[in-house]
Structure formats: structure tokens, C-alpha cells
PDB file with SEQRES, HELIX, SHEET and CRYST1 records, atoms N, CA, C and O in Angstrom:
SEQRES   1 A   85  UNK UNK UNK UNK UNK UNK UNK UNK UNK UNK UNK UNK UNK          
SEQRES   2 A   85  UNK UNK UNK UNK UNK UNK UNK UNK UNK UNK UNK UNK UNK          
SEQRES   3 A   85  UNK UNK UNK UNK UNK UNK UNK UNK UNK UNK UNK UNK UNK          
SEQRES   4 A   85  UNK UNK UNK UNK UNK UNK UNK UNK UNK UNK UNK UNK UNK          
SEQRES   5 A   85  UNK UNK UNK UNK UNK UNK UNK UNK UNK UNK UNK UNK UNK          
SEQRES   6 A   85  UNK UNK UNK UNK UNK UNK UNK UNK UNK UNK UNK UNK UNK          
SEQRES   7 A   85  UNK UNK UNK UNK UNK UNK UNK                                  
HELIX    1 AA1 UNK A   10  UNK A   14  1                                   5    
HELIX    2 AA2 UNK A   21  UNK A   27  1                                   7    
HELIX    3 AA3 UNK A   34  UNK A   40  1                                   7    
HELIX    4 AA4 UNK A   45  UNK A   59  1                                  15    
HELIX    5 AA5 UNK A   64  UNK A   74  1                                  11    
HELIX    6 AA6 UNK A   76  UNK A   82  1                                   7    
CRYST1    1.000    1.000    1.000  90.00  90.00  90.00 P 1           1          
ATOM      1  N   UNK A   1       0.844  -1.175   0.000  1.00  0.00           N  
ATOM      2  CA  UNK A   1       0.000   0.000   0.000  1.00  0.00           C  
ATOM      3  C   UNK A   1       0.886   1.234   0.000  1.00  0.00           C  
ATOM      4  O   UNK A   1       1.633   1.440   0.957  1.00  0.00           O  
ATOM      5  N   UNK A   2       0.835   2.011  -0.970  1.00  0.00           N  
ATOM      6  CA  UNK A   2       1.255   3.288  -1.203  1.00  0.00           C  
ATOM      7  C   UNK A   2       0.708   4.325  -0.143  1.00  0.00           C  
ATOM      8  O   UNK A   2      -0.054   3.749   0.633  1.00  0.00           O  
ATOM      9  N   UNK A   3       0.820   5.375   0.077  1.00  0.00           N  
ATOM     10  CA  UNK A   3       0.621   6.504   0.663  1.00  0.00           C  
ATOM     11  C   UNK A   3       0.357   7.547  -0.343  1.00  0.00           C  
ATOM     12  O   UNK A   3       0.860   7.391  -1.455  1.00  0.00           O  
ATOM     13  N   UNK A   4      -0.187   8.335  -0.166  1.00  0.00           N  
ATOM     14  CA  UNK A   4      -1.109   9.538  -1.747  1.00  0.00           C  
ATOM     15  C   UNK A   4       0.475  10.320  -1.593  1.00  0.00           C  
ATOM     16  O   UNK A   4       0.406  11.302  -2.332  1.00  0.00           O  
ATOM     17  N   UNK A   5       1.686  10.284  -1.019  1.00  0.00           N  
ATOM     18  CA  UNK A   5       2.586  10.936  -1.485  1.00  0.00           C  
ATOM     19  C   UNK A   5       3.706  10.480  -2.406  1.00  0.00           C  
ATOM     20  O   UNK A   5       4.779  11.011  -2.691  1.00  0.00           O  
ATOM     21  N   UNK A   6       3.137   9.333  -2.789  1.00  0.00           N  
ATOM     22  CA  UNK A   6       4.156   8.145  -3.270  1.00  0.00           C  
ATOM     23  C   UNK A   6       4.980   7.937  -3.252  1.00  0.00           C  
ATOM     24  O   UNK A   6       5.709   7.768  -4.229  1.00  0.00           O  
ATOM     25  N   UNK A   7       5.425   7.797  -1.454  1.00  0.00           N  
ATOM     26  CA  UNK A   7       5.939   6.939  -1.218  1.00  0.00           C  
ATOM     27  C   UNK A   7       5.908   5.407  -0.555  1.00  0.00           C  
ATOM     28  O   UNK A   7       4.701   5.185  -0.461  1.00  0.00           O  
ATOM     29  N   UNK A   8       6.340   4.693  -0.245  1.00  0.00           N  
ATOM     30  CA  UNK A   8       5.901   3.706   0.424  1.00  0.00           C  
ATOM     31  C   UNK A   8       5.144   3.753   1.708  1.00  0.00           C  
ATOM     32  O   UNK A   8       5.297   4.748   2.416  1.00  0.00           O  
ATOM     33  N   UNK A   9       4.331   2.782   2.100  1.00  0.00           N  
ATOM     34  CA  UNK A   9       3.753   3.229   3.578  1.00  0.00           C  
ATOM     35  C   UNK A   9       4.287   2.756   4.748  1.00  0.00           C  
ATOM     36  O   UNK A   9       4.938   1.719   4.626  1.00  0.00           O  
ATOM     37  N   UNK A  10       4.170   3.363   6.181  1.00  0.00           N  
ATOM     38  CA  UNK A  10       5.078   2.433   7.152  1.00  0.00           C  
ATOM     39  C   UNK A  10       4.854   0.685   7.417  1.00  0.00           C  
ATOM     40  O   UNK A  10       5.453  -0.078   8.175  1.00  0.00           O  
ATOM     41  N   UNK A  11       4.004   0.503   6.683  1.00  0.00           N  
ATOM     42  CA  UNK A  11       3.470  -0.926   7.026  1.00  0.00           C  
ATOM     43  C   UNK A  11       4.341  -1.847   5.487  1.00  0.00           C  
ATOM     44  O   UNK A  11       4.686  -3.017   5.656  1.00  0.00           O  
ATOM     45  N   UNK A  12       4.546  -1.289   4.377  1.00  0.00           N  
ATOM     46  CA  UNK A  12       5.373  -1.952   3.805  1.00  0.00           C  
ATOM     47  C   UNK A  12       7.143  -1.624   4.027  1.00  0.00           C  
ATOM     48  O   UNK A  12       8.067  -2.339   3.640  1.00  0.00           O  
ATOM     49  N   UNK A  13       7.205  -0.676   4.565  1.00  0.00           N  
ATOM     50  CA  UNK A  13       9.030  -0.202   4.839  1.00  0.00           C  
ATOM     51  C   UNK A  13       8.870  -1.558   5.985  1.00  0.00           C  
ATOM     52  O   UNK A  13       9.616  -2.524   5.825  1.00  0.00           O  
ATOM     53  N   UNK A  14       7.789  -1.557   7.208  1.00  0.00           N  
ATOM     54  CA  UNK A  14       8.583  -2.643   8.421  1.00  0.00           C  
ATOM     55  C   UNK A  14       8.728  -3.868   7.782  1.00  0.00           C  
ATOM     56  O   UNK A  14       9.569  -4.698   8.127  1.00  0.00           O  
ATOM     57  N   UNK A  15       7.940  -4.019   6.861  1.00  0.00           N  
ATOM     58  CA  UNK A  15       7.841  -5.457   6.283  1.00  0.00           C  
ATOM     59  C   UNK A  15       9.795  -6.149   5.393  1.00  0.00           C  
ATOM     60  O   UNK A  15      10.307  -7.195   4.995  1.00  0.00           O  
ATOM     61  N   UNK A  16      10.156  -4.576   5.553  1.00  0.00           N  
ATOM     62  CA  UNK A  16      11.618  -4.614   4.702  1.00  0.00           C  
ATOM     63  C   UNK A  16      12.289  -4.986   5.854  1.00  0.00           C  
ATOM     64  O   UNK A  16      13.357  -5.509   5.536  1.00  0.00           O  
ATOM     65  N   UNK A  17      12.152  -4.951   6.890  1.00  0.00           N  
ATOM     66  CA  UNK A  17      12.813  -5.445   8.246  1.00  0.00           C  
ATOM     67  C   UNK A  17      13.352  -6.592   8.279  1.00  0.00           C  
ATOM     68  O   UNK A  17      12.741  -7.410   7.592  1.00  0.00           O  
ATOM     69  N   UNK A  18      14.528  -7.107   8.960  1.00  0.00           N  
ATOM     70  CA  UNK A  18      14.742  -8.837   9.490  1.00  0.00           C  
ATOM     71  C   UNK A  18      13.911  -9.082  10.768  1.00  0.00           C  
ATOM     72  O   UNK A  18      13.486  -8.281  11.601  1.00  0.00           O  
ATOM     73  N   UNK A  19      13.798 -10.509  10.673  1.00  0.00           N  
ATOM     74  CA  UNK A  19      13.149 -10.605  11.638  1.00  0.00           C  
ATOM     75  C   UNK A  19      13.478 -10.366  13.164  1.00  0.00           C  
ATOM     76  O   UNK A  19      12.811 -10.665  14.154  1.00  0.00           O  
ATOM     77  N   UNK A  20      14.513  -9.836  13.078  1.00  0.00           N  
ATOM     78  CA  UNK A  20      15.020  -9.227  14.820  1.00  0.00           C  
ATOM     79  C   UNK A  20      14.817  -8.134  14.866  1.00  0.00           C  
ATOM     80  O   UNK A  20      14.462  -7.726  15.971  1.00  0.00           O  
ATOM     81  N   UNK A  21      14.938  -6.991  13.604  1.00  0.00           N  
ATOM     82  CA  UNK A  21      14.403  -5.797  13.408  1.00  0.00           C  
ATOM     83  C   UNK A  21      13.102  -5.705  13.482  1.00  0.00           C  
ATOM     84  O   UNK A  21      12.787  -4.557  13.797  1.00  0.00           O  
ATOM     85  N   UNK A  22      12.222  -6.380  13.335  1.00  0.00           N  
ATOM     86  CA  UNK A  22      10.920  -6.874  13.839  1.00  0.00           C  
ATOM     87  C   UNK A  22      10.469  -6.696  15.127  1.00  0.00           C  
ATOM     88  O   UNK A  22       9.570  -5.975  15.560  1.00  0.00           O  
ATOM     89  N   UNK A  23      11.130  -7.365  15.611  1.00  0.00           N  
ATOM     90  CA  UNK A  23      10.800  -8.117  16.805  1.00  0.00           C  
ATOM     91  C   UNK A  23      11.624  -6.329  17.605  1.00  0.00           C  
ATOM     92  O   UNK A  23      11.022  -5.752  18.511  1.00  0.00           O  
ATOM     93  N   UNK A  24      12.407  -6.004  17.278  1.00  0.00           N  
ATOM     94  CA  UNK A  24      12.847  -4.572  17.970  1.00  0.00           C  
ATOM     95  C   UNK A  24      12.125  -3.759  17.677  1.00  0.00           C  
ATOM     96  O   UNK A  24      11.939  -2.844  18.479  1.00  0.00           O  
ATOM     97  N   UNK A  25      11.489  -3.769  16.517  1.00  0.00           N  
ATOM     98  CA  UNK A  25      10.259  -2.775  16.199  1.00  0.00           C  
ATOM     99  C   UNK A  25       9.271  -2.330  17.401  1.00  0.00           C  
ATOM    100  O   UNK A  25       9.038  -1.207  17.848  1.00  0.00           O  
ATOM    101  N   UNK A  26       8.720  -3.734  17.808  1.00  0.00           N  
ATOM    102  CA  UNK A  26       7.821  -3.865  18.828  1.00  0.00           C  
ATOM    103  C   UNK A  26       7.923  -3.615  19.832  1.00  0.00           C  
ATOM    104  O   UNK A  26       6.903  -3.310  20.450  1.00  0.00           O  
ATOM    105  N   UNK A  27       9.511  -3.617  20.659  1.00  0.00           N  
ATOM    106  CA  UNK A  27       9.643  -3.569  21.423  1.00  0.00           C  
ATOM    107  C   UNK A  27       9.578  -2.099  21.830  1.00  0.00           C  
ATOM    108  O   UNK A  27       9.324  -1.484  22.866  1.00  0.00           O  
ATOM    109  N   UNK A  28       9.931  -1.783  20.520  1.00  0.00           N  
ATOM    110  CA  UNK A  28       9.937  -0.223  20.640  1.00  0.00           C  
ATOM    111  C   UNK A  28       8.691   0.578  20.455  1.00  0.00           C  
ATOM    112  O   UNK A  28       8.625   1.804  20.547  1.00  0.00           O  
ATOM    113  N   UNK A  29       8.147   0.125  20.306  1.00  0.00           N  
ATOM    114  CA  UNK A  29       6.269   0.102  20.003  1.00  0.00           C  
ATOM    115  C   UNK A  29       6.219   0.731  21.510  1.00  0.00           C  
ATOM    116  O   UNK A  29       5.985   1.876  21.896  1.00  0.00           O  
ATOM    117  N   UNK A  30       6.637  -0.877  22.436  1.00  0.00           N  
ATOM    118  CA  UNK A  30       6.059  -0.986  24.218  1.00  0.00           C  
ATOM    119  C   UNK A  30       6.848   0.211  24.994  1.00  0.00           C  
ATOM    120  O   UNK A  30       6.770   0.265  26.221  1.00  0.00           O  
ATOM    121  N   UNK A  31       7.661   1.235  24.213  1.00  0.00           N  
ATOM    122  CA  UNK A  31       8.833   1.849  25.034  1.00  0.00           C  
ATOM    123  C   UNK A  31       9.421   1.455  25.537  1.00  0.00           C  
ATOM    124  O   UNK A  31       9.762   1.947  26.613  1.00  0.00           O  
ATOM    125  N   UNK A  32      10.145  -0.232  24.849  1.00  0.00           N  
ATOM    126  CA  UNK A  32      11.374  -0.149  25.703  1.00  0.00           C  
ATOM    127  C   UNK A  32      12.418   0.287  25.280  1.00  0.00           C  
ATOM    128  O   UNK A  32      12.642   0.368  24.072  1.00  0.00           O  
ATOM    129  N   UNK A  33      13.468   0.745  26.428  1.00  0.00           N  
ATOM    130  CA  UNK A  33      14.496   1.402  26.281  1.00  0.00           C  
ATOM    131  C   UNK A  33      15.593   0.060  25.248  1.00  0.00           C  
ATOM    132  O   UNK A  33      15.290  -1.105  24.990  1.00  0.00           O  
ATOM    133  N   UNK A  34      17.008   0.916  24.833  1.00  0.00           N  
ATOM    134  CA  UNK A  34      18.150  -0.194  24.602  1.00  0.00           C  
ATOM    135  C   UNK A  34      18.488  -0.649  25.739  1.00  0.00           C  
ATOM    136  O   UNK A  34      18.936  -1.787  25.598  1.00  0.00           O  
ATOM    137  N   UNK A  35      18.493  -0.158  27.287  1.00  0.00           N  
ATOM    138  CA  UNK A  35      19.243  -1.635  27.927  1.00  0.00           C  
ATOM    139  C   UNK A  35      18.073  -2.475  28.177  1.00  0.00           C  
ATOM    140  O   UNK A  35      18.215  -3.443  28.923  1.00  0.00           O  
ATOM    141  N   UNK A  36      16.755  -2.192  27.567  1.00  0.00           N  
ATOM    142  CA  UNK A  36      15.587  -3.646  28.229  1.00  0.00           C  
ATOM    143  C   UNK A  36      16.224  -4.257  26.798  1.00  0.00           C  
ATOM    144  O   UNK A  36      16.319  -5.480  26.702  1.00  0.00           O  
ATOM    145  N   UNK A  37      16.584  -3.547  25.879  1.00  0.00           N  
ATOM    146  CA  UNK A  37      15.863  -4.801  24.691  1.00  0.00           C  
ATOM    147  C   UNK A  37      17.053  -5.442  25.062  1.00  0.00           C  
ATOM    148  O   UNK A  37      16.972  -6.526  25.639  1.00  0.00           O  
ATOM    149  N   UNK A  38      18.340  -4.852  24.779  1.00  0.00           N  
ATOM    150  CA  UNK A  38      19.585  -5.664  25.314  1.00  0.00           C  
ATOM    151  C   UNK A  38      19.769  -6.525  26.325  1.00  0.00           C  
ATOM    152  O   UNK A  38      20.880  -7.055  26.346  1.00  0.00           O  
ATOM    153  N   UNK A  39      18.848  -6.888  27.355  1.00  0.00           N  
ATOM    154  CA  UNK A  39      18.701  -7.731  28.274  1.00  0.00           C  
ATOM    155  C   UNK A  39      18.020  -8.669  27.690  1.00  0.00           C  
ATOM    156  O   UNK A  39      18.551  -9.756  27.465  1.00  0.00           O  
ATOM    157  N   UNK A  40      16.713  -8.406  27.341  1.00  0.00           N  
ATOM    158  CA  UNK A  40      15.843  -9.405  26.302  1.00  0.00           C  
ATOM    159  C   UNK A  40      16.531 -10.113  25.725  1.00  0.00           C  
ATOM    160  O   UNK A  40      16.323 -11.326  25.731  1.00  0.00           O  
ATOM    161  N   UNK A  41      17.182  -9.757  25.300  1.00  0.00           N  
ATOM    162  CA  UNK A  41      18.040 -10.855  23.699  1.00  0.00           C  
ATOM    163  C   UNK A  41      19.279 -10.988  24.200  1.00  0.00           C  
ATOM    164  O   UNK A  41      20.119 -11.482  23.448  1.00  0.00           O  
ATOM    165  N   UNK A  42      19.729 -10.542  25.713  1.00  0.00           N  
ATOM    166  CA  UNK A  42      21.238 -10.946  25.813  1.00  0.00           C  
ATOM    167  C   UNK A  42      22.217 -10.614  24.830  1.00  0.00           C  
ATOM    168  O   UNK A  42      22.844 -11.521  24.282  1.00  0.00           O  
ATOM    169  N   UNK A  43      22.474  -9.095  24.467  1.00  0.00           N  
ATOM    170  CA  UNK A  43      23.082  -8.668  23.769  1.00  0.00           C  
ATOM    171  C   UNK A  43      23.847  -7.338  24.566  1.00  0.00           C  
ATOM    172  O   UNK A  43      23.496  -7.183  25.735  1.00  0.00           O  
ATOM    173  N   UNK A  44      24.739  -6.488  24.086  1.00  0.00           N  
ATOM    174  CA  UNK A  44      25.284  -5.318  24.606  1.00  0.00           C  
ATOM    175  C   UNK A  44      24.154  -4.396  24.413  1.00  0.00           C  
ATOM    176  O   UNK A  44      23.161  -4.679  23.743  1.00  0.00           O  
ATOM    177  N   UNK A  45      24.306  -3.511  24.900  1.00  0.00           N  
ATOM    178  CA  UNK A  45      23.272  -2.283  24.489  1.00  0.00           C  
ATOM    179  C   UNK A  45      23.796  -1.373  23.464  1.00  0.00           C  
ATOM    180  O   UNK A  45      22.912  -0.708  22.925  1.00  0.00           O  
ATOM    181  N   UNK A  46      24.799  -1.195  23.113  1.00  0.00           N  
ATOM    182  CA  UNK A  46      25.873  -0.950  21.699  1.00  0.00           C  
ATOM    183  C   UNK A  46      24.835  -2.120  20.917  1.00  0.00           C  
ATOM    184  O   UNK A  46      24.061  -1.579  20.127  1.00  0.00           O  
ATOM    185  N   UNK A  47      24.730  -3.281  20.990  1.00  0.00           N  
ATOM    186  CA  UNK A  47      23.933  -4.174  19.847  1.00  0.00           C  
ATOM    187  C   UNK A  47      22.399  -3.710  19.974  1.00  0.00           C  
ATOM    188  O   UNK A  47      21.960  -3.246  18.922  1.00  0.00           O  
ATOM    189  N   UNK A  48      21.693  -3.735  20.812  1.00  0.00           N  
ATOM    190  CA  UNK A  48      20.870  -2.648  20.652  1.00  0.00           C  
ATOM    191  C   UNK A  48      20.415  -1.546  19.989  1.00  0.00           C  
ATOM    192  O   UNK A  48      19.290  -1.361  19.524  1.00  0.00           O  
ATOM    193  N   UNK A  49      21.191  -0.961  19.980  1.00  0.00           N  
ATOM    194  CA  UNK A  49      21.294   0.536  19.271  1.00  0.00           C  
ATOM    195  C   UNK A  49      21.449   0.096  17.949  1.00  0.00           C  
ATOM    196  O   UNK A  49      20.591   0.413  17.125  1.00  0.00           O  
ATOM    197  N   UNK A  50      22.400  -0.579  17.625  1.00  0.00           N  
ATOM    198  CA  UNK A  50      22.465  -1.031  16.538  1.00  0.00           C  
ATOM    199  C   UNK A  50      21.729  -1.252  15.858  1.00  0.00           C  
ATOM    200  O   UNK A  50      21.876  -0.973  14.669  1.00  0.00           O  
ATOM    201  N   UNK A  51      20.613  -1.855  16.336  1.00  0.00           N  
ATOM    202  CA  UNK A  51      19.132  -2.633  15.481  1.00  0.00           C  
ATOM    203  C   UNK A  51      18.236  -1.169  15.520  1.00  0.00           C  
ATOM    204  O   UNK A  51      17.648  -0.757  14.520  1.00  0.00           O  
ATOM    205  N   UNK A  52      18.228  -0.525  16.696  1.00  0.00           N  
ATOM    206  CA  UNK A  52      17.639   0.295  16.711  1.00  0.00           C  
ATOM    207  C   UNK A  52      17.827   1.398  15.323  1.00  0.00           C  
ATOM    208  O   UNK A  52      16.931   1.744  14.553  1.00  0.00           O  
ATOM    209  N   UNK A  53      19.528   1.877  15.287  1.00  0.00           N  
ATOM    210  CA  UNK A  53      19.890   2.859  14.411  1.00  0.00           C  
ATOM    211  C   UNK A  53      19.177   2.257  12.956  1.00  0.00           C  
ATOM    212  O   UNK A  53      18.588   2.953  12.128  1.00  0.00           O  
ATOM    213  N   UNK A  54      19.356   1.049  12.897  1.00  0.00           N  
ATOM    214  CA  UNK A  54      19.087  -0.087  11.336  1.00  0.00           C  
ATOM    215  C   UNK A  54      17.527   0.129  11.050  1.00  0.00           C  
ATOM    216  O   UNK A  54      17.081   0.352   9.924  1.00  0.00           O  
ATOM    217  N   UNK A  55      16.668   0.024  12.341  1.00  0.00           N  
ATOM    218  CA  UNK A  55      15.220   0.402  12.198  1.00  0.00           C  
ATOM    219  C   UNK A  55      14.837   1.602  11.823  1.00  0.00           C  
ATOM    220  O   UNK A  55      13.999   1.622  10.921  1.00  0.00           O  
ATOM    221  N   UNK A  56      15.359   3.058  12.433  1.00  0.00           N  
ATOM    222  CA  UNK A  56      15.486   4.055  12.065  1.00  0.00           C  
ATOM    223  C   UNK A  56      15.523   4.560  10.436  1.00  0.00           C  
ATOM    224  O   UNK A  56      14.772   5.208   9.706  1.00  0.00           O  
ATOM    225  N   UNK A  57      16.915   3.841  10.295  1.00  0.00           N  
ATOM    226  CA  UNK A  57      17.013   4.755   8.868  1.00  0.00           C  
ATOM    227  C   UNK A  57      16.351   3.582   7.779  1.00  0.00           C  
ATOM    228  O   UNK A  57      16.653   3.769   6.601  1.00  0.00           O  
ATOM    229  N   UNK A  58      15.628   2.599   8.026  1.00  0.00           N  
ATOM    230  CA  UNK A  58      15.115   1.997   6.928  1.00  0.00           C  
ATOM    231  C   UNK A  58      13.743   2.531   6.793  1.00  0.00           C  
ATOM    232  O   UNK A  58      13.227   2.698   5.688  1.00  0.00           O  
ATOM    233  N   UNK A  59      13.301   2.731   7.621  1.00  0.00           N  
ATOM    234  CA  UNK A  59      11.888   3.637   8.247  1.00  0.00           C  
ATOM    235  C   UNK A  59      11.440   4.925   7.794  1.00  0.00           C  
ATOM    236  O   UNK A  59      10.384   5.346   7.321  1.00  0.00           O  
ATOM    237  N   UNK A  60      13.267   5.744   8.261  1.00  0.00           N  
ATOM    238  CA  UNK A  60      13.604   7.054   8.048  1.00  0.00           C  
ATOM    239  C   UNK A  60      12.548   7.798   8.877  1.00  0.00           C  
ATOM    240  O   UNK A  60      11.724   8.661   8.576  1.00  0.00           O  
ATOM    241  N   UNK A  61      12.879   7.115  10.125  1.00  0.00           N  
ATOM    242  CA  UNK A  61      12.696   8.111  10.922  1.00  0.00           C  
ATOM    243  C   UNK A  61      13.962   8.882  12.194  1.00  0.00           C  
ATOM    244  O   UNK A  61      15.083   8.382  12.282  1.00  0.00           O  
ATOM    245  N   UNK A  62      13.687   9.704  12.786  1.00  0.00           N  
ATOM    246  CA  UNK A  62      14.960   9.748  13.547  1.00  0.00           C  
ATOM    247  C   UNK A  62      14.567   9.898  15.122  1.00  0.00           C  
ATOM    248  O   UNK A  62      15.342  10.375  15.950  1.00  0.00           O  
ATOM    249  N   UNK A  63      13.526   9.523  15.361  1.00  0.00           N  
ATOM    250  CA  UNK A  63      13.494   9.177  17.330  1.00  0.00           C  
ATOM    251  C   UNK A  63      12.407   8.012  17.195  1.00  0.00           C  
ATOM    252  O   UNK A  63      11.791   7.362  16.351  1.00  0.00           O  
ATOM    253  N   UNK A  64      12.534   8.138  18.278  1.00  0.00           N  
ATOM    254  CA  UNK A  64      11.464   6.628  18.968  1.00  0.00           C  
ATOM    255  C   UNK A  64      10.069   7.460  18.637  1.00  0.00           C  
ATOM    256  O   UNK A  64       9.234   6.817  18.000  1.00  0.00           O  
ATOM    257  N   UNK A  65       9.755   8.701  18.969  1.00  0.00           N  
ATOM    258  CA  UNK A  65       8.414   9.369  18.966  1.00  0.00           C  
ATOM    259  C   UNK A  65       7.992   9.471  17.627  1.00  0.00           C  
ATOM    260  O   UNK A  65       6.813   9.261  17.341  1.00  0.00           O  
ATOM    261  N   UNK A  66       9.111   9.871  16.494  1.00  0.00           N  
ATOM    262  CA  UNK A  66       8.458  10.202  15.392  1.00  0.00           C  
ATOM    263  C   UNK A  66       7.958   8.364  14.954  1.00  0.00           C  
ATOM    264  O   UNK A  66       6.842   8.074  14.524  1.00  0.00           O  
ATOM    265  N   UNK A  67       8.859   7.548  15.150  1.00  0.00           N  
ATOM    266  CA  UNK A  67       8.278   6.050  14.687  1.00  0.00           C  
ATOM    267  C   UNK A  67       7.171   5.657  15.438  1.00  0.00           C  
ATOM    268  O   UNK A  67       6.456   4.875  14.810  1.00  0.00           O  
ATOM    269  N   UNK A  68       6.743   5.945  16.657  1.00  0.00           N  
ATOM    270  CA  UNK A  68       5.480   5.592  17.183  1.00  0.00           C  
ATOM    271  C   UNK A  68       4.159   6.140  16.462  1.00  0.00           C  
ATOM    272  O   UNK A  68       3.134   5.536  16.145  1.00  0.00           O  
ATOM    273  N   UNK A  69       4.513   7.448  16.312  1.00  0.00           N  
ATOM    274  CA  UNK A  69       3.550   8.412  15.456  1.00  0.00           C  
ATOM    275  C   UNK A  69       3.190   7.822  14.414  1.00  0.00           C  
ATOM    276  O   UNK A  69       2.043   7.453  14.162  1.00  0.00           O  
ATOM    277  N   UNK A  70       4.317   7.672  13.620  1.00  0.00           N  
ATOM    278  CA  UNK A  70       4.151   7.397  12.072  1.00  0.00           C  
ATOM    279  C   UNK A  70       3.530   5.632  11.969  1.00  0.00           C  
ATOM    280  O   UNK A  70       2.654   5.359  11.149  1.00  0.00           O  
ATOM    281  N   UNK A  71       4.057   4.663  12.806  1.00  0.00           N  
ATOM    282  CA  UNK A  71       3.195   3.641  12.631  1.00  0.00           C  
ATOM    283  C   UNK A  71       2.130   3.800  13.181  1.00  0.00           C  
ATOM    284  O   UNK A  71       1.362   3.433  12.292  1.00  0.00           O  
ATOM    285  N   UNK A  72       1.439   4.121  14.121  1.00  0.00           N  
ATOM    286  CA  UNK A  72       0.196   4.682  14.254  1.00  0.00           C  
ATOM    287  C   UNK A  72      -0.627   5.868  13.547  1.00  0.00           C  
ATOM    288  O   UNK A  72      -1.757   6.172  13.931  1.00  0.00           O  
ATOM    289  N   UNK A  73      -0.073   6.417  12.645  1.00  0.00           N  
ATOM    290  CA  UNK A  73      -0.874   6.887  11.245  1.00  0.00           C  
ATOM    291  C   UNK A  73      -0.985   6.015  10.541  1.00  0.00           C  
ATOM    292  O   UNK A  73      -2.027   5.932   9.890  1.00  0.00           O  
ATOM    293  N   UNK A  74       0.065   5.002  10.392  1.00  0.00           N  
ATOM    294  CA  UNK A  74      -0.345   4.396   9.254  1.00  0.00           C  
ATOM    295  C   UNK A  74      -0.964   2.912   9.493  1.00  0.00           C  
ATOM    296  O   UNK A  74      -1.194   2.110   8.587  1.00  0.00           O  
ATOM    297  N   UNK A  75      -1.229   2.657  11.104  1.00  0.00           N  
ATOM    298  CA  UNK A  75      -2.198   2.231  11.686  1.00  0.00           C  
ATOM    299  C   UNK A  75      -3.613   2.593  11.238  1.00  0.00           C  
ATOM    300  O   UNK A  75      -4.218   1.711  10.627  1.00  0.00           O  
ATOM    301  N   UNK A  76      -4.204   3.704  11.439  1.00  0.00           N  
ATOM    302  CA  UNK A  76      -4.991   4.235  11.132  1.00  0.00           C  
ATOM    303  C   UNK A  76      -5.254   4.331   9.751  1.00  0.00           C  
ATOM    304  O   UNK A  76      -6.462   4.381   9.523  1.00  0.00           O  
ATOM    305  N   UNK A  77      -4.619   4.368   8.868  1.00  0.00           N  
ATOM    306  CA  UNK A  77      -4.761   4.531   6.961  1.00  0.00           C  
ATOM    307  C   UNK A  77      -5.310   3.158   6.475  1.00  0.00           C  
ATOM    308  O   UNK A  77      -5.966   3.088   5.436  1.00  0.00           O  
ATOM    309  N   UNK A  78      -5.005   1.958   7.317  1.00  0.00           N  
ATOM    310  CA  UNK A  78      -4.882   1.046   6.992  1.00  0.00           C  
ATOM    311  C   UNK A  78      -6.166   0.639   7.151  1.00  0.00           C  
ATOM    312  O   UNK A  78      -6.781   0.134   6.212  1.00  0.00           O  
ATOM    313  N   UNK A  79      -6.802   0.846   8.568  1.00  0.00           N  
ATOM    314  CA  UNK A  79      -7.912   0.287   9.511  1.00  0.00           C  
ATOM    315  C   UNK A  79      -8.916   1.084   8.274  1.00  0.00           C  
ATOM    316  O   UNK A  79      -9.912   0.544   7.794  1.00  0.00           O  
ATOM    317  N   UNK A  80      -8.451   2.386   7.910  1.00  0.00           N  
ATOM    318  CA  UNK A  80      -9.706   3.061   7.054  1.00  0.00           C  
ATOM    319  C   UNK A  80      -9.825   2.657   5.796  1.00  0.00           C  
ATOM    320  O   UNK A  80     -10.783   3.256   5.306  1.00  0.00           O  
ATOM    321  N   UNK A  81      -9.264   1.844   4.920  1.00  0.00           N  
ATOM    322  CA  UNK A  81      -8.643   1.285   3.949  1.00  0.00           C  
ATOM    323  C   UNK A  81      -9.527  -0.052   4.073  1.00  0.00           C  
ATOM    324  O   UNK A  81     -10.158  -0.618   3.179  1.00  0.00           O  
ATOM    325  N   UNK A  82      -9.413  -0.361   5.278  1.00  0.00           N  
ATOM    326  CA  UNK A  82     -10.459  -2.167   5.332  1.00  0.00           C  
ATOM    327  C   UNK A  82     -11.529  -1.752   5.204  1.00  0.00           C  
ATOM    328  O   UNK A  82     -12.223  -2.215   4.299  1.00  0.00           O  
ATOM    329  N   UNK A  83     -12.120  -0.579   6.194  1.00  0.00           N  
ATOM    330  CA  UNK A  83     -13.348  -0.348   6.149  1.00  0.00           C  
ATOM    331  C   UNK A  83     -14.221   0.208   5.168  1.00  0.00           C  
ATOM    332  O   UNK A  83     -15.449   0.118   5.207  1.00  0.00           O  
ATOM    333  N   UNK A  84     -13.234   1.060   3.867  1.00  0.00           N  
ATOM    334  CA  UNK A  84     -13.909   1.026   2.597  1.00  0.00           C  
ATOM    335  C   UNK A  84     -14.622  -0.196   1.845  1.00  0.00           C  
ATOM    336  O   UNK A  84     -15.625  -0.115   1.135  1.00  0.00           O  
ATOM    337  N   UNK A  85     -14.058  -1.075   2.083  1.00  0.00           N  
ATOM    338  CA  UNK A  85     -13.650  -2.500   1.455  1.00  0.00           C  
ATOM    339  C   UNK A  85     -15.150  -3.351   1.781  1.00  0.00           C  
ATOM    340  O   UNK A  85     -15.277  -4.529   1.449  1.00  0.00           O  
TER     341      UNK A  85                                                      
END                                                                             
């Protein structure tokens, strides 16, 4: 699903994700910080960030707030999109 600015929408960019970028997506959804997710997965929090920075710029977004926002618009585009249907 496109977006009327043509570009891609946030629901096909996460889909460009690995599946740990995924799974960090979400986590970042719940607000967790890098040292929860880094505990989660038993990783450094440097590896953390890492996935985090990787989620960011595939997204292209640049904080945790603007990516909450933006998948929850395009939460919403989507839900209105079924309900045409």
C-alpha cells in the first residue's frame, strides 16, 4: 500500500525489516528502552542501538516518537482502507 505521497507506507518499509528488526520494532512500540531490549536478547546495548539505528534509517525516521507516530498513522490509513472494502 502506497501513501497519496508516493511513497511507500510504514506498514510496507517494516515489512523490509529482518526478523530481529521486527521483533525490535515492537519492542519499541512498548517503550522499551536499549538496555531492556539488550537484556531481552542478551546482547550489549551498543547491539541494541544497533538494530535500533538499522530500524530508524530503513523507516527514516529519527526518534522513537516520530516512529510511534508514524506507525500509528499508518495504523490508522490502513484500519480506514479495510473499512472502505
Amino acid at each position: 500500500m502506497q501513501q497519496k505521497t508516493g511513497r511507500p507506507s510504514e506498514a510496507d518499509s517494516v515489512m523490509t525489516l529482518t526478523p530481529r528488526e521486527q521483533e525490535v520494532f515492537h519492542m519499541l512500540l512498548r517503550s522499551m528502552k536499549a538496555k531492556e531490549i539488550a537484556a531481552e536478547f542478551s546482547i550489549t546495548v551498543w547491539g541494541a542501538n544497533y538494530f535500533i539505528k538499522q530500524i530508524y534509517r530503513k523507516l527514516n525516521v529519527n526518534s522513537k516518537t516520530q516512529l510511534i507516530l508514524e506507525y500509528f498513522d499508518c495504523r490508522q490509513l490502513i484500519e480506514e482502507e479495510e473499512l472502505k472494502k
